[in-house]
C-alpha positions as a printed NumPy array, in Angstrom:
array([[-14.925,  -8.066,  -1.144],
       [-11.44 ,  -6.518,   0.311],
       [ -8.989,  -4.668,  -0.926],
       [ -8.555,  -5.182,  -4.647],
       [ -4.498,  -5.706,  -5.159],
       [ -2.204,  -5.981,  -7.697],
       [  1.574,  -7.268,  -7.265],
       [  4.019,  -6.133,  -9.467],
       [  7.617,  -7.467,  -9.341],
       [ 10.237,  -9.173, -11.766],
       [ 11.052, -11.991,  -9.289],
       [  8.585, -14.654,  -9.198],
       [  9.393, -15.699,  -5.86 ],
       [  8.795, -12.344,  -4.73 ],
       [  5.29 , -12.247,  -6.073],
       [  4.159, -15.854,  -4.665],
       [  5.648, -14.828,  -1.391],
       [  3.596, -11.868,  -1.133],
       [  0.442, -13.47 ,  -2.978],
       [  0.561, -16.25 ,   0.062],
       [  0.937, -13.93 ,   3.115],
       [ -1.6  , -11.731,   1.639],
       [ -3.707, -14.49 ,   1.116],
       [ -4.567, -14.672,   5.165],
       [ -5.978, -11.291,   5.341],
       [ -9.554, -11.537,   4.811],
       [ -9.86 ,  -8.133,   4.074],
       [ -7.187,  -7.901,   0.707],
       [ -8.166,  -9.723,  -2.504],
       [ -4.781, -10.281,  -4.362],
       [ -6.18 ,  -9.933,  -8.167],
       [ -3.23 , -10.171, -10.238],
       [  0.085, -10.556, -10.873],
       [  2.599,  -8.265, -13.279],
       [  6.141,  -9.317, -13.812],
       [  7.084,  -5.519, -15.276],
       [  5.958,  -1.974, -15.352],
       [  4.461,  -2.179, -19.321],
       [  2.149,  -5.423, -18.273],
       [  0.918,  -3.639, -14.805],
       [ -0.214,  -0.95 , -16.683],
       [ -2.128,  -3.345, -18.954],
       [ -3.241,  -5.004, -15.884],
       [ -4.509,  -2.609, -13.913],
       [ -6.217,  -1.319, -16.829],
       [ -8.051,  -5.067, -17.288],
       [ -8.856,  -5.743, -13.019],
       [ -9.005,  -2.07 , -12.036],
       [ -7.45 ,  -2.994,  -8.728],
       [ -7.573,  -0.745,  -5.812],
       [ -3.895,  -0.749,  -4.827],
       [ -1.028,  -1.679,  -7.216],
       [  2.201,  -2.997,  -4.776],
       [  4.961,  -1.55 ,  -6.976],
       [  8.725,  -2.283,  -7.187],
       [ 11.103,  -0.076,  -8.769],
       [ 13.601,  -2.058, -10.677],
       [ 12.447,  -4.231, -13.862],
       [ 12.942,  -4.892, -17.369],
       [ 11.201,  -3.419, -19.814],
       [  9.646,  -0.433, -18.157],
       [ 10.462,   0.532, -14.719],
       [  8.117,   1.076, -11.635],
       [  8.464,   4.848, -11.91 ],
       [  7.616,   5.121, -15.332],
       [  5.171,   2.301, -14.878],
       [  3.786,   4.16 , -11.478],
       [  3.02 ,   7.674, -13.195],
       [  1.39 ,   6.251, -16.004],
       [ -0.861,   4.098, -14.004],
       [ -1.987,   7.274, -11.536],
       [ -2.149,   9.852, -14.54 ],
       [ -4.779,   7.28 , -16.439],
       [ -6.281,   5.753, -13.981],
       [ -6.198,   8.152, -10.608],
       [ -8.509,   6.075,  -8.553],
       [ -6.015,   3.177,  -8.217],
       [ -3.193,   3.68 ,  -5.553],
       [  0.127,   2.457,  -5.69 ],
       [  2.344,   1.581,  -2.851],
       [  6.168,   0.947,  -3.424],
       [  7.908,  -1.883,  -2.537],
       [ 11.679,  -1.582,  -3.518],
       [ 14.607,  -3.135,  -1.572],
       [ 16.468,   0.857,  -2.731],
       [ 16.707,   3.154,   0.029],
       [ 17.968,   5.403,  -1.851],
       [ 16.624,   9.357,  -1.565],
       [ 16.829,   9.321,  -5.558],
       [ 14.285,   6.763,  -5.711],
       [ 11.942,   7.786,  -3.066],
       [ 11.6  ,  11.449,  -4.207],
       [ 11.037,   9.923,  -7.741],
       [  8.604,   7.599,  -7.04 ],
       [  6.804,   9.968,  -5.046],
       [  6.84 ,  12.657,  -7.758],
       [  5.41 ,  10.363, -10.08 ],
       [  2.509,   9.641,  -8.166],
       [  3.303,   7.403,  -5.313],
       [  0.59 ,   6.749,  -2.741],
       [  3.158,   5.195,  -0.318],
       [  6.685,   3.641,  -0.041],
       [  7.73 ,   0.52 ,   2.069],
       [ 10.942,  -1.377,   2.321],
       [ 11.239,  -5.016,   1.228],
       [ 12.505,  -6.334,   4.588],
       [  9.351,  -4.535,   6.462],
       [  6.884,  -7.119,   8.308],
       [  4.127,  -8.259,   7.162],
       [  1.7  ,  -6.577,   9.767],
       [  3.204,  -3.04 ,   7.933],
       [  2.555,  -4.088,   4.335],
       [ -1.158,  -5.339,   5.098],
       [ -1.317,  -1.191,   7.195],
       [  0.512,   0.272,   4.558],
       [ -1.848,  -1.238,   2.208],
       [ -5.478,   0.276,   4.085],
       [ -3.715,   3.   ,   4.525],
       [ -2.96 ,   3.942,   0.881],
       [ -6.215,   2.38 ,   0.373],
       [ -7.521,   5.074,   1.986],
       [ -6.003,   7.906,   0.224],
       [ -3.191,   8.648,   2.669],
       [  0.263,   8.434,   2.463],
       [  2.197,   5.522,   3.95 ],
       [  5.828,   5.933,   4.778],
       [  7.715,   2.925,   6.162],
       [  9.607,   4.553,   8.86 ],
       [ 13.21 ,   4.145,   7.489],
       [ 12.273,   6.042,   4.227],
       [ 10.336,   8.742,   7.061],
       [ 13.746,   8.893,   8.078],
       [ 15.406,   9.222,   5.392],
       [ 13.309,  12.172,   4.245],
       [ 13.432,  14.033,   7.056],
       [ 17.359,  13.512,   7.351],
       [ 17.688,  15.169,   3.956],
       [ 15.217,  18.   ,   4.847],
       [ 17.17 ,  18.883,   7.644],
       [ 19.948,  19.284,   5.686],
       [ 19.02 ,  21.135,   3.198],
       [ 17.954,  23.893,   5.576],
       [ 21.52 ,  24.05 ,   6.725],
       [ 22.66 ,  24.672,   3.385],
       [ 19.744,  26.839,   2.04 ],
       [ 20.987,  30.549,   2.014],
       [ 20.212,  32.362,   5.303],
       [ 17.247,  34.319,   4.936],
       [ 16.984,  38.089,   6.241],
       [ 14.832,  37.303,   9.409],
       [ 18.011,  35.054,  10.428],
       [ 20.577,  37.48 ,   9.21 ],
       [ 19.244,  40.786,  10.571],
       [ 18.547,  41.874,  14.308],
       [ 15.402,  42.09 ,  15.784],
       [ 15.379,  46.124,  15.818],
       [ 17.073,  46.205,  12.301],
       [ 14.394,  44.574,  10.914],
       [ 12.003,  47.028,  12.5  ],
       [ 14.416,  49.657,  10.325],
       [ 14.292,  47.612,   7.278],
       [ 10.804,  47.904,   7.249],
       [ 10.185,  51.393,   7.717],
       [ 12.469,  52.136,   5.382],
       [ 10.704,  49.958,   2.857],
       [  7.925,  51.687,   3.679],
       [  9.073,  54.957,   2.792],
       [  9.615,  56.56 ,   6.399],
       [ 12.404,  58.65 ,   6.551],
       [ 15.37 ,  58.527,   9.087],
       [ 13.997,  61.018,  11.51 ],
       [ 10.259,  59.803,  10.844],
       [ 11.564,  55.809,  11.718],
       [ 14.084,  57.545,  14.717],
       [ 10.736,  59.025,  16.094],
       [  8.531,  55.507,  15.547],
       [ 10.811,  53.558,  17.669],
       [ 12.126,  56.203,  19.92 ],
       [ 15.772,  56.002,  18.812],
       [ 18.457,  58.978,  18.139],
       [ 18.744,  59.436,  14.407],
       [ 22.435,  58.526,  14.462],
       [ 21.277,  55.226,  15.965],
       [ 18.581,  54.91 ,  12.651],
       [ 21.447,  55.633,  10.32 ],
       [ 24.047,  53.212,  12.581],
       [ 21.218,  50.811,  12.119],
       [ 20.899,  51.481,   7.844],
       [ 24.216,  51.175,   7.056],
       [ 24.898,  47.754,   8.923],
       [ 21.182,  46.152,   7.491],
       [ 23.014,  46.898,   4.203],
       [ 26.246,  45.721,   4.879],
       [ 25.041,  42.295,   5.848],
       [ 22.396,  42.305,   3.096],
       [ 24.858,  43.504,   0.531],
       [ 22.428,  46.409,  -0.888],
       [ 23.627,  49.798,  -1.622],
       [ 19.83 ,  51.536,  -2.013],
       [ 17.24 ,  51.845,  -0.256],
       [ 15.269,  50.623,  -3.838],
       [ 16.768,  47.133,  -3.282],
       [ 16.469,  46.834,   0.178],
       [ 12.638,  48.129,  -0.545],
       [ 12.588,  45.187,  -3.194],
       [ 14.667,  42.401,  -0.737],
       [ 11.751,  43.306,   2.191],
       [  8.683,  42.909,  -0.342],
       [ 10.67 ,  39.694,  -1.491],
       [ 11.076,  38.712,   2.5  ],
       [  7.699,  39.513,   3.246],
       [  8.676,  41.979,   6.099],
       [  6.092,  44.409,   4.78 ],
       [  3.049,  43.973,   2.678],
       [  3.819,  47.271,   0.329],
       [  3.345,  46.116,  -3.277]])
C-alpha cells in the first residue's frame, strides 16, 4: 500500500486530472475525492488518508479553514497545498494553519509526486517559487525592521555600553580598556545620543534588552 491521498478541489477537472497522473505512481493510493473544505474534513475523517492535496479557494469552507481543522483533529494526516495564488497572504496563512507543504498549480508532475513523500514524511515542501517568495519578503523586512544597537553602535562603544550596564564607573571602564577618561565620557555621551537615552538606568535596561550583558 502507498501513500494514502486525498484530493481536494472545487473543479472537477482539476481533481480527475490529478487522480489520473497520480494514478501511475505505484507508490500513491489516491483514496478520495472532496469538492470543498467542509466535505474534506468529513473525508479525511472517514479514509484517514496520509496526505490531503489542498487548494485554497472553494465554496463553502475554504482550504485554510478546512486545512487547520483537519491538522488540529487529526495531526497525523499531512496536507500539502495546491493553489494557483502566489500570493504571500496565502502562503503565510496556510502555513500558520498547519500546512505541511505548498506547491503551485502549474508545477510538474515529478514535483507534486516529491512534494507528496516529502510531506509524507513529515517535512516541509516548498515549491521553489513560493521558497522565493518567502525569502524575498524576509529580506525585506530586515531592511525595514528598526536597526538594532549592535548595528547602530561602534565596536568600542559597545564595549562602553556594557560596562556601564554593568555598573563600572568612568575611570573603572577608562582603566578596563586602556582609554583616557575623557575618551570614556566622549564615548557615553555619543552611545546615548544615537540610542536616544538620557540615563545610564535606560541604557542599563536597552543592554539587558540587547543582550550585550547577561546582568539581570
Amino acid at each position: 500500500m502507498g501513500i494514502r491521498v486525498l484530493l481536494v478541489d472545487d473543479h472537477k477537472i482539476v481533481r480527475e486530472g490529478l487522480n489520473s497522473l497520480l494514478s501511475r505512481e505505484s507508490s500513491i493510493q489516491v483514496v478520495g475525492e472532496a469538492d470543498n473544505g467542509r466535505s474534506s474534513i468529513q473525508m479525511t475523517r472517514e479514509l484517514t488518508p496520509d496526505v490531503v492535496i489542498m487548494d485554497i479557494s472553494m465554496p463553502d469552507m475554504n482550504g485554510i479553514e478546512a486545512t487547520q481543522r483537519i491538522r488540529n483533529e487529526m495531526p497525523a494526516c499531512k496536507v500539502l497545498a495546491l493553489s494557483m495564488h502566489a500570493d504571500r497572504r496565502f502562503v503565510i496563512e496556510l502555513l500558520k494553519a498547519g500546512a505541511n507543504g505548498y506547491m503551485m498549480k502549474d508545477c510538474a508532475a515529478d514535483d507534486l509526486v516529491a512534494g507528496i513523500h516529502t510531506v509524507s514524511n513529515g517535512d516541509t515542501y516548498l515549491s521553489p517559487k513560493i521558497s522565493n517568495l518567502l525569502v524575498d519578503d524576509y529580506m525585506k523586512r530586515i531592511q525595514d525592521a528598526p536597526l538594532s544597537v549592535a548595528s547602530v553602535l561602534s565596536t568600542r562603544e559597545r564595549e562602553v555600553l556594557q560596562l556601564l550596564a554593568e555598573g563600572n564607573n568612568t575611570k573603572e571602564i577608562a582603566f578596563s580598556l586602556d582609554i583616557s577618561i575623557k575618551t570614556v565620557e566622549s564615548h557615553r555621551t555619543q552611545i546615548m545620543k544615537k540610542l536616544k537615552v538620557h540615563s545610564i538606568a535606560e541604557l542599563t535596561k536597552l543592554a539587558i534588552r540587547e543582550g550585550l550583558t547577561s546582568l539581570t
